[in-house]
PDB file with one MODEL, atoms N, CA, C and O in Angstrom:
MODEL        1
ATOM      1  N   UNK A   1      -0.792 -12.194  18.716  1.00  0.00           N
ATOM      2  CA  UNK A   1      -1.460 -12.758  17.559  1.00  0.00           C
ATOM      3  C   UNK A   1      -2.349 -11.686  16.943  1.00  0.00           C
ATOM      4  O   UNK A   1      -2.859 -10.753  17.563  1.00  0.00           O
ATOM      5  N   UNK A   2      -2.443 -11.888  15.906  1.00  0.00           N
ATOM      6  CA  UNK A   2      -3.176 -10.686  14.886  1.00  0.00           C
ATOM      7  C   UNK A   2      -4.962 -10.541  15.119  1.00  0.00           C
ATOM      8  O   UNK A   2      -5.557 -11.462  15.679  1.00  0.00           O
ATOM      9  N   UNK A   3      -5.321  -9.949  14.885  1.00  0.00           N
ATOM     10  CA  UNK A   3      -7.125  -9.815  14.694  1.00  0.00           C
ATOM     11  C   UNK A   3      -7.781 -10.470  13.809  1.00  0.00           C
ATOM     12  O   UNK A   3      -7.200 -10.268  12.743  1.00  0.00           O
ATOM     13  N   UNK A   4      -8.563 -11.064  13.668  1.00  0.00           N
ATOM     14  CA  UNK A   4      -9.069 -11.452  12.303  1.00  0.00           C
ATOM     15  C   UNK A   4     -10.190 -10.744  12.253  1.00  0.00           C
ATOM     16  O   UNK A   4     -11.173 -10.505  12.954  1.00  0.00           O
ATOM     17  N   UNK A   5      -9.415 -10.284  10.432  1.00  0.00           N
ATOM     18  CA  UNK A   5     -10.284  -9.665   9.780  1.00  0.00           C
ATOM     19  C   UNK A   5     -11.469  -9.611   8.382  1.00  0.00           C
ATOM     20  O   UNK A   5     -11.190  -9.907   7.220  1.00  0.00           O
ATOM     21  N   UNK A   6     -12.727  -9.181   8.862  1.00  0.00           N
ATOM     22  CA  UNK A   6     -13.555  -9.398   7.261  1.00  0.00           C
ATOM     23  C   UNK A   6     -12.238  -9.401   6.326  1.00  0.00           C
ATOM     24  O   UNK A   6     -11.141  -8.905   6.583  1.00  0.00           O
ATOM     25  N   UNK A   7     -12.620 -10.044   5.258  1.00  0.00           N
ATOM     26  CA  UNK A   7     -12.287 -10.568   3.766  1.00  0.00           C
ATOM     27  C   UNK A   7     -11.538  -8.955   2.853  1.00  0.00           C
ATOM     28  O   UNK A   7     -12.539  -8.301   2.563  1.00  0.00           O
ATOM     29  N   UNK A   8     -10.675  -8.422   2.513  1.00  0.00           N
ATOM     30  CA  UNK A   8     -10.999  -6.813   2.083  1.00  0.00           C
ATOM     31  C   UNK A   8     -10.692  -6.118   3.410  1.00  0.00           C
ATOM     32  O   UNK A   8     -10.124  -5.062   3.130  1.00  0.00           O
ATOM     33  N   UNK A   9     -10.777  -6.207   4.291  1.00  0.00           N
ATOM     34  CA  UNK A   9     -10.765  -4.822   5.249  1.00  0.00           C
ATOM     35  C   UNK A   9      -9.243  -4.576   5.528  1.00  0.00           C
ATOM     36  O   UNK A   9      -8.888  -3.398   5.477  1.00  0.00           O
ATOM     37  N   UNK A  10      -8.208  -5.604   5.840  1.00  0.00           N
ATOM     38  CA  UNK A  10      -7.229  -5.573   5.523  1.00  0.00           C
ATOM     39  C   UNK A  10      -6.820  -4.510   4.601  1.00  0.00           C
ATOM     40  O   UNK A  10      -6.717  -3.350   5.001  1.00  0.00           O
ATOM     41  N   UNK A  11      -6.542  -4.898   3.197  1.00  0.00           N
ATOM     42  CA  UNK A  11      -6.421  -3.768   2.382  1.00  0.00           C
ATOM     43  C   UNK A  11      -6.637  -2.519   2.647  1.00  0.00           C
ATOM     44  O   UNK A  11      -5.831  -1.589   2.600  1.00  0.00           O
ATOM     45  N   UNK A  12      -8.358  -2.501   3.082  1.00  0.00           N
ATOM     46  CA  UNK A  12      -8.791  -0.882   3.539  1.00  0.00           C
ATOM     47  C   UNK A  12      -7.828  -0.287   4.435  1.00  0.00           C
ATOM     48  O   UNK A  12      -7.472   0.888   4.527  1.00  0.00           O
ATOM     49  N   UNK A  13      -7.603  -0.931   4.841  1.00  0.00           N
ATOM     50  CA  UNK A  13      -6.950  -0.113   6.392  1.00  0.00           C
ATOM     51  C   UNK A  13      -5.390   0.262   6.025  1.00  0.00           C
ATOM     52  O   UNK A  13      -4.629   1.002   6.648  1.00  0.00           O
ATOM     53  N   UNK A  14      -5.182  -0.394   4.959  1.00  0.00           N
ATOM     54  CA  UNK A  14      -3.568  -0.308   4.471  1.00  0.00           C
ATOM     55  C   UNK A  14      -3.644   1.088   3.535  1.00  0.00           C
ATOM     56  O   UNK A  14      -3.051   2.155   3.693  1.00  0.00           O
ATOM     57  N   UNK A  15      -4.622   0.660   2.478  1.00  0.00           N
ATOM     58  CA  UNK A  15      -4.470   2.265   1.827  1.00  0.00           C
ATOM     59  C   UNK A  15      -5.179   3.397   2.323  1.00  0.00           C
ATOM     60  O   UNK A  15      -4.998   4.532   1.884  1.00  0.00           O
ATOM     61  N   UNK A  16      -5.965   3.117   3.210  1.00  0.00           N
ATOM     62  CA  UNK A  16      -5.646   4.163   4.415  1.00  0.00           C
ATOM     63  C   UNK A  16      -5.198   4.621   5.353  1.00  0.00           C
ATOM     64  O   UNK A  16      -5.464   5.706   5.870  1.00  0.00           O
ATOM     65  N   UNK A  17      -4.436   3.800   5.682  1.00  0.00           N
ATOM     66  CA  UNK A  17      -2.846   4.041   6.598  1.00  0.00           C
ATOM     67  C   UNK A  17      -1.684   4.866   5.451  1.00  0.00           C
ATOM     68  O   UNK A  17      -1.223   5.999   5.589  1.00  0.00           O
ATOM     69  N   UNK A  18      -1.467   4.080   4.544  1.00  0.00           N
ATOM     70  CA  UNK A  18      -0.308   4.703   3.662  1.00  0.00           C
ATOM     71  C   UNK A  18      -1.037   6.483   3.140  1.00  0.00           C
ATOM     72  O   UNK A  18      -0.384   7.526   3.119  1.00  0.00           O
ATOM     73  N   UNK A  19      -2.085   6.370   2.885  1.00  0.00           N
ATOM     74  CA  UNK A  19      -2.962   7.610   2.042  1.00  0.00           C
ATOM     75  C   UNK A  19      -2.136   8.801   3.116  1.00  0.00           C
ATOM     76  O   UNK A  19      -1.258   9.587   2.759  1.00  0.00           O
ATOM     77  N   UNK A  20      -2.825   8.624   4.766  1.00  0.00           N
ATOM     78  CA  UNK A  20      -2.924   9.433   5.900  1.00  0.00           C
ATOM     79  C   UNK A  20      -1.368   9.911   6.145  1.00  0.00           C
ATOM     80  O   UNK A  20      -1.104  11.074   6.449  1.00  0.00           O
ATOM     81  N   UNK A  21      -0.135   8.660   5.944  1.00  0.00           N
ATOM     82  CA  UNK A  21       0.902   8.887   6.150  1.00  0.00           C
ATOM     83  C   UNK A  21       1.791   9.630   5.052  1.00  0.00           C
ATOM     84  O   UNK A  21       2.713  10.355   5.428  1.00  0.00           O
ATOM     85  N   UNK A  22       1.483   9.431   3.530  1.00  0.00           N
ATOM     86  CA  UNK A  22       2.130   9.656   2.691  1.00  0.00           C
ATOM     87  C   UNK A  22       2.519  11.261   2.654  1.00  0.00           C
ATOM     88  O   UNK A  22       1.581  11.898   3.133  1.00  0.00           O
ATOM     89  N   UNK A  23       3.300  11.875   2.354  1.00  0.00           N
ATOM     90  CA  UNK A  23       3.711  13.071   2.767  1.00  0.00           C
ATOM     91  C   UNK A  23       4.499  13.842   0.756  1.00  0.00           C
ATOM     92  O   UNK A  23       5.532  14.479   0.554  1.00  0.00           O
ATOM     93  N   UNK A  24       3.539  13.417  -0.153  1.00  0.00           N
ATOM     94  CA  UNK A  24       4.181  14.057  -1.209  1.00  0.00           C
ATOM     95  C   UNK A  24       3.767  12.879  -2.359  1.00  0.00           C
ATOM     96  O   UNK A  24       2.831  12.082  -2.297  1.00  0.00           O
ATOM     97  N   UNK A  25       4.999  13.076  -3.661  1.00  0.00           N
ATOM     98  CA  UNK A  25       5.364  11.851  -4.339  1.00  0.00           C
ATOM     99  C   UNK A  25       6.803  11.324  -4.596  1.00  0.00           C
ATOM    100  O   UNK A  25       7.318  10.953  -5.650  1.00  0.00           O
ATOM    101  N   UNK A  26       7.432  11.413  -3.030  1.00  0.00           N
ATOM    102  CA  UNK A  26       8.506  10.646  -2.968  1.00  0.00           C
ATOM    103  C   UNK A  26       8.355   9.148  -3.149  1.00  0.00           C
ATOM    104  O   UNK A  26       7.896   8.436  -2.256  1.00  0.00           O
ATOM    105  N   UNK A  27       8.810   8.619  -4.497  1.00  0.00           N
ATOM    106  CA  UNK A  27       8.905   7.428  -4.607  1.00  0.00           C
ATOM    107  C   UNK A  27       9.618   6.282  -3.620  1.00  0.00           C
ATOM    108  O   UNK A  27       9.286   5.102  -3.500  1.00  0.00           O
ATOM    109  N   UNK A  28      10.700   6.998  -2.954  1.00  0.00           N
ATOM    110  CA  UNK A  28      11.552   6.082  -1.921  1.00  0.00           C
ATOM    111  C   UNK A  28      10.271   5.837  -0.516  1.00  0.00           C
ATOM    112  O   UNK A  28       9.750   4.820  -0.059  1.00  0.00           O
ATOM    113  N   UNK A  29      10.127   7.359  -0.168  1.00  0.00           N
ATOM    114  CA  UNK A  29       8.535   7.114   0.652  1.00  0.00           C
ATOM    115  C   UNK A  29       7.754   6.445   0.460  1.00  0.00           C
ATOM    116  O   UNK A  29       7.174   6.020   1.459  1.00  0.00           O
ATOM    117  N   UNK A  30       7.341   6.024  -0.714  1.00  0.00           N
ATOM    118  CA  UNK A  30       6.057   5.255  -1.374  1.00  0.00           C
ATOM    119  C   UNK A  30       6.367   3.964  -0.735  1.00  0.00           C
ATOM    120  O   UNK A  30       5.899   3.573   0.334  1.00  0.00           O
ATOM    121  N   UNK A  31       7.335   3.240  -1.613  1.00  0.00           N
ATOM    122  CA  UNK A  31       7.797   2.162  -1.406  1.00  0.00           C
ATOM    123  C   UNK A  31       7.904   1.791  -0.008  1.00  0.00           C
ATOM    124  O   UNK A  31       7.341   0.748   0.327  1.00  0.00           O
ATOM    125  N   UNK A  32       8.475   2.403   0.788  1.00  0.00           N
ATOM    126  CA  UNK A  32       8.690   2.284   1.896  1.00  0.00           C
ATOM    127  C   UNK A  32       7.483   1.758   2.709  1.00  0.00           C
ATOM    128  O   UNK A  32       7.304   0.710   3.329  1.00  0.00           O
ATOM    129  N   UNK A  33       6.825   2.696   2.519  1.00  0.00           N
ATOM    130  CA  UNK A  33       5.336   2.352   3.126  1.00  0.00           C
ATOM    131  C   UNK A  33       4.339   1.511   2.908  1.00  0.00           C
ATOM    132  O   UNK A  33       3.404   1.213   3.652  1.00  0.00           O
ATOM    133  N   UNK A  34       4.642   1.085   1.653  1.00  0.00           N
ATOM    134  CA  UNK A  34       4.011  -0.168   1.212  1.00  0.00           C
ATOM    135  C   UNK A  34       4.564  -1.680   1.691  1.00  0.00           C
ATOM    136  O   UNK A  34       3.999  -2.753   1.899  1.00  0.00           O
ATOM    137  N   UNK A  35       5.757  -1.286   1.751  1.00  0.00           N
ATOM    138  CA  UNK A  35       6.293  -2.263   2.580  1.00  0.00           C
ATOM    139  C   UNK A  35       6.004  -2.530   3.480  1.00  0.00           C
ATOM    140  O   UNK A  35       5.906  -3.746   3.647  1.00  0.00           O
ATOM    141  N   UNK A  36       5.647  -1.561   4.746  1.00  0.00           N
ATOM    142  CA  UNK A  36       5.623  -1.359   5.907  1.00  0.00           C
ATOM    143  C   UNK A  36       4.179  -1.806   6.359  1.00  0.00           C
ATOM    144  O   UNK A  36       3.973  -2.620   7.259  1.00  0.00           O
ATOM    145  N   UNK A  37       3.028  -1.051   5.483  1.00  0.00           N
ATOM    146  CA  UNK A  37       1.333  -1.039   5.380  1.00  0.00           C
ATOM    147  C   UNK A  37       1.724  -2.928   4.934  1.00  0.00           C
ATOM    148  O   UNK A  37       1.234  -3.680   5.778  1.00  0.00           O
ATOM    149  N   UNK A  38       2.204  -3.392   4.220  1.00  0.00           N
ATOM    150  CA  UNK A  38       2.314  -5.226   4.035  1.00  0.00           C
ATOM    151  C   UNK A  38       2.464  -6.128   5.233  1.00  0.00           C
ATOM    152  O   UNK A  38       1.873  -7.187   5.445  1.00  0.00           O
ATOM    153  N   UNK A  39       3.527  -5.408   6.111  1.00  0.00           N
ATOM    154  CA  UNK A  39       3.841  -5.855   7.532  1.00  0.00           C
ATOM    155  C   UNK A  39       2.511  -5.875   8.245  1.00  0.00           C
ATOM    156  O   UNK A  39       1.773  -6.829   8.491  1.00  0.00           O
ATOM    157  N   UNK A  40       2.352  -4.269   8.583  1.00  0.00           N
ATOM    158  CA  UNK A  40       1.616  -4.060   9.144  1.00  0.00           C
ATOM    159  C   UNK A  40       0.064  -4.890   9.197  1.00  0.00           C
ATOM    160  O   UNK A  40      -0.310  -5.748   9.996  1.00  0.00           O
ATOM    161  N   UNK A  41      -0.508  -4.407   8.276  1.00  0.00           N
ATOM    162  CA  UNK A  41      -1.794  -5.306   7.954  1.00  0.00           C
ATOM    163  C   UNK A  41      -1.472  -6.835   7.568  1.00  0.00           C
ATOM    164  O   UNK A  41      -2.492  -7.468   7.298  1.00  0.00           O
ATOM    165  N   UNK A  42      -0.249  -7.579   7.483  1.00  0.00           N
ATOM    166  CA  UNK A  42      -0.061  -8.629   7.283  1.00  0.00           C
ATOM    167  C   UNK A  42      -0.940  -9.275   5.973  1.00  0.00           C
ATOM    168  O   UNK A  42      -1.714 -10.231   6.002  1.00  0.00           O
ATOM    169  N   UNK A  43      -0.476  -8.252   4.586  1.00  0.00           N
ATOM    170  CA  UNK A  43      -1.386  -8.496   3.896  1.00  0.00           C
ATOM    171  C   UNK A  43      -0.429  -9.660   2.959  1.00  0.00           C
ATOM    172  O   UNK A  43       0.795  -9.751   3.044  1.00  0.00           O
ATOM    173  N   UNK A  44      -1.513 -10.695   1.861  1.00  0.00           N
ATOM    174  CA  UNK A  44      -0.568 -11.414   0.582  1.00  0.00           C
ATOM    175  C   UNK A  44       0.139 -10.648  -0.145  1.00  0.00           C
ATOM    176  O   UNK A  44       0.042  -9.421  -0.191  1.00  0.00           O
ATOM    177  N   UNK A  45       1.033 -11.461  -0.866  1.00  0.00           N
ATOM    178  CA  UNK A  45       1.580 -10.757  -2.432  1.00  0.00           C
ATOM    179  C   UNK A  45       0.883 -10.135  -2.999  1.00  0.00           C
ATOM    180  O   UNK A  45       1.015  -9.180  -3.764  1.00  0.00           O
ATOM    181  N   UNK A  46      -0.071 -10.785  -2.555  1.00  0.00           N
ATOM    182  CA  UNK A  46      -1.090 -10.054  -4.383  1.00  0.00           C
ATOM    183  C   UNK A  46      -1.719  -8.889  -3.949  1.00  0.00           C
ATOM    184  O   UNK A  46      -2.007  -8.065  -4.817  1.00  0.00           O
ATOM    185  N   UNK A  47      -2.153  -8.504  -2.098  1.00  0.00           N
ATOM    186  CA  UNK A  47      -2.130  -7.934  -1.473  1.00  0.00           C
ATOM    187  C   UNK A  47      -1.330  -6.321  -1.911  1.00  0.00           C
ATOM    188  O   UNK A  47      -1.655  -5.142  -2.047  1.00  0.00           O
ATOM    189  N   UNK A  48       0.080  -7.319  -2.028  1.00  0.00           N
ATOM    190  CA  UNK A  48       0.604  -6.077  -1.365  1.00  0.00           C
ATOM    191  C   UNK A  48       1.286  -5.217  -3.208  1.00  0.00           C
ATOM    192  O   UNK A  48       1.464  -4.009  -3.361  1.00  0.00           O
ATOM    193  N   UNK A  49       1.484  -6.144  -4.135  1.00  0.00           N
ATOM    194  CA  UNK A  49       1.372  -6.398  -5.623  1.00  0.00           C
ATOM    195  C   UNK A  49      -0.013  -4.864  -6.476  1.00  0.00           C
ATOM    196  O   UNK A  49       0.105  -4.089  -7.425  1.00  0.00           O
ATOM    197  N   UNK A  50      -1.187  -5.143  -5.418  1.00  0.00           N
ATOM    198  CA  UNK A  50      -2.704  -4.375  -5.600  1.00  0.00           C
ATOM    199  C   UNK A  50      -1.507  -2.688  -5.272  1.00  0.00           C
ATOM    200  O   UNK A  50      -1.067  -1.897  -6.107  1.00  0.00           O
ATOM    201  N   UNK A  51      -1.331  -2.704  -3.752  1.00  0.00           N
ATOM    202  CA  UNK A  51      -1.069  -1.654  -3.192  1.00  0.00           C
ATOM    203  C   UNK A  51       0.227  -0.754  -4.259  1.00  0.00           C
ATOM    204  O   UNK A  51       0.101   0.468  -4.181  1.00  0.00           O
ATOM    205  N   UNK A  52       1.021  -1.082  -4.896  1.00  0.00           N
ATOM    206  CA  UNK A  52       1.979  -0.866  -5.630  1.00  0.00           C
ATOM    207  C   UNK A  52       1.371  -0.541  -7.024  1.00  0.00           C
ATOM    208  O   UNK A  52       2.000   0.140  -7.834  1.00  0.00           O
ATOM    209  N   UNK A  53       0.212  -1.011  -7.270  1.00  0.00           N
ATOM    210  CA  UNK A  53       0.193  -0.657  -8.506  1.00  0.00           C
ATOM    211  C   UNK A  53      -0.785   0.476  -8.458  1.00  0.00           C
ATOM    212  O   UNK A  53      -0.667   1.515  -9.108  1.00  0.00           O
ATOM    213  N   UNK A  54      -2.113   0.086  -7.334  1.00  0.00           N
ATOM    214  CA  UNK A  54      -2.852   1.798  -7.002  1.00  0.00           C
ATOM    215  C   UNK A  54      -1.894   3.125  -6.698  1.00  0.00           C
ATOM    216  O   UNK A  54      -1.776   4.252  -7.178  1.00  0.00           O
ATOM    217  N   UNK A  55      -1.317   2.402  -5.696  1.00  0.00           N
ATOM    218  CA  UNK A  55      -0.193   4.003  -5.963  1.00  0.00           C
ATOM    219  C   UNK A  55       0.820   4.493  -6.625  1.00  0.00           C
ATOM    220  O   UNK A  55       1.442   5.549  -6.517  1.00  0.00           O
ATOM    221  N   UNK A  56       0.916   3.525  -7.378  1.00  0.00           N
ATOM    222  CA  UNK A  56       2.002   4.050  -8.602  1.00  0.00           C
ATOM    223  C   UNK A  56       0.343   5.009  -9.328  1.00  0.00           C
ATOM    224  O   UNK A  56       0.214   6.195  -9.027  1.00  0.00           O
ATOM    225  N   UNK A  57      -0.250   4.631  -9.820  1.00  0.00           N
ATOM    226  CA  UNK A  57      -1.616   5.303 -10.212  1.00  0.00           C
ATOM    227  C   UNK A  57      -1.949   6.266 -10.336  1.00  0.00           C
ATOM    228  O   UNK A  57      -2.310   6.986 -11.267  1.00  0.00           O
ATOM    229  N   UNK A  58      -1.739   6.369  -8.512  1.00  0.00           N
ATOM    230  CA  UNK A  58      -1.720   8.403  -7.748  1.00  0.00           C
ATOM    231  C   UNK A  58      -1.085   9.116  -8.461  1.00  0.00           C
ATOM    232  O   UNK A  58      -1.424  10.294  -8.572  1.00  0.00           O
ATOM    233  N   UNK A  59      -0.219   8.722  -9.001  1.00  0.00           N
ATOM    234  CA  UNK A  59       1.148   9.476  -9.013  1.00  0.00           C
ATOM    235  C   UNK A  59       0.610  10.375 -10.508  1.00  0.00           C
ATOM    236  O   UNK A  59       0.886  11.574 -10.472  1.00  0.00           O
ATOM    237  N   UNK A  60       0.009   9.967 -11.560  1.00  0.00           N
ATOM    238  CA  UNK A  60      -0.644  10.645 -12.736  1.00  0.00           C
ATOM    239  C   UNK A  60      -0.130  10.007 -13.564  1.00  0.00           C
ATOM    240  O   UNK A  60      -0.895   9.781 -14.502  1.00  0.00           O
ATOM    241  N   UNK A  61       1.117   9.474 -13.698  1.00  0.00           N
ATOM    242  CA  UNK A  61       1.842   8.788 -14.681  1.00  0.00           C
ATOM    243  C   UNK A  61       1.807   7.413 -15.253  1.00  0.00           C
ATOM    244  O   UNK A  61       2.072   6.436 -14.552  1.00  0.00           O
ATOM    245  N   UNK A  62       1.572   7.341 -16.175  1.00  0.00           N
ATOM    246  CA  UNK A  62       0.827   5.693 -16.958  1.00  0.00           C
ATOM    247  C   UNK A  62       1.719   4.995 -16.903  1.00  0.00           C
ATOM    248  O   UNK A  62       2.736   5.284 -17.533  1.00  0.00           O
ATOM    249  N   UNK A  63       1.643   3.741 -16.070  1.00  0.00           N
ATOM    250  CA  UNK A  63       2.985   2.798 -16.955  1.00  0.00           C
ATOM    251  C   UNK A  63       4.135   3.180 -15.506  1.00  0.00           C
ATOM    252  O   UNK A  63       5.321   2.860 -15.578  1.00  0.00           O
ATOM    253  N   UNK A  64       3.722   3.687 -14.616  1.00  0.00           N
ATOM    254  CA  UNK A  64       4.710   3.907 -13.961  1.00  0.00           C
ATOM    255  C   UNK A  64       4.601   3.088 -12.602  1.00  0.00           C
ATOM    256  O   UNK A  64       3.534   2.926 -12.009  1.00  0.00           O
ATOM    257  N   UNK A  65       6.097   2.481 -12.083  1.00  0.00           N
ATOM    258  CA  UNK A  65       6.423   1.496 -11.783  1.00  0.00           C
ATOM    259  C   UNK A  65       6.905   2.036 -10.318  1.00  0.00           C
ATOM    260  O   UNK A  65       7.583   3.058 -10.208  1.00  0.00           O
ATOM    261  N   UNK A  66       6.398   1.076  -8.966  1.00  0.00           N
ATOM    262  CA  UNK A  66       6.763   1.199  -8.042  1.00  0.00           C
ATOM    263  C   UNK A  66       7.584  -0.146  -7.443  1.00  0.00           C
ATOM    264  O   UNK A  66       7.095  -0.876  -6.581  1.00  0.00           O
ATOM    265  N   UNK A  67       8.617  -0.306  -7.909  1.00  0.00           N
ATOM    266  CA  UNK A  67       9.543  -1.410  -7.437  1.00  0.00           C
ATOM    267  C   UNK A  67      10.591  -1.136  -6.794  1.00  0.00           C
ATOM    268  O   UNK A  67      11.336  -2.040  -6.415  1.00  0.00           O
TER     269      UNK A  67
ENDMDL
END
């Protein structure tokens, strides 16, 4: 069974798991890991919806889509 966690810390720990792991701006990588950081931290949609759109973000490019 999982930990329970403060409200938010979840998240934290996801985009700092993906940040630590990410290795470039391979988009197939990205995705991947967001997937994975969703599992992992057992985060919501909207959760995991947040994480996809901050790191599309990273990337420098406006408007750009991590699906």
């Amino acid at each position: 069974m999982g930990t329970i966690m403060p409200q938010g810390e979840a998240i934290r720990q996801a985009v700092k798991w993906i940040s630590e792991m990410r290795s470039g701006e391979d988009i197939d990588q990205m995705v991947n890991l967001i997937d994975d950081a969703s599992s992992r931290f057992n985060l919501s949609p909207k959760e995991e919806i947040f994480l996809r759109s901050y790191f599309s973000g990273c990337r420098g490019e406006p408007g750009s889509d991590l699906q």
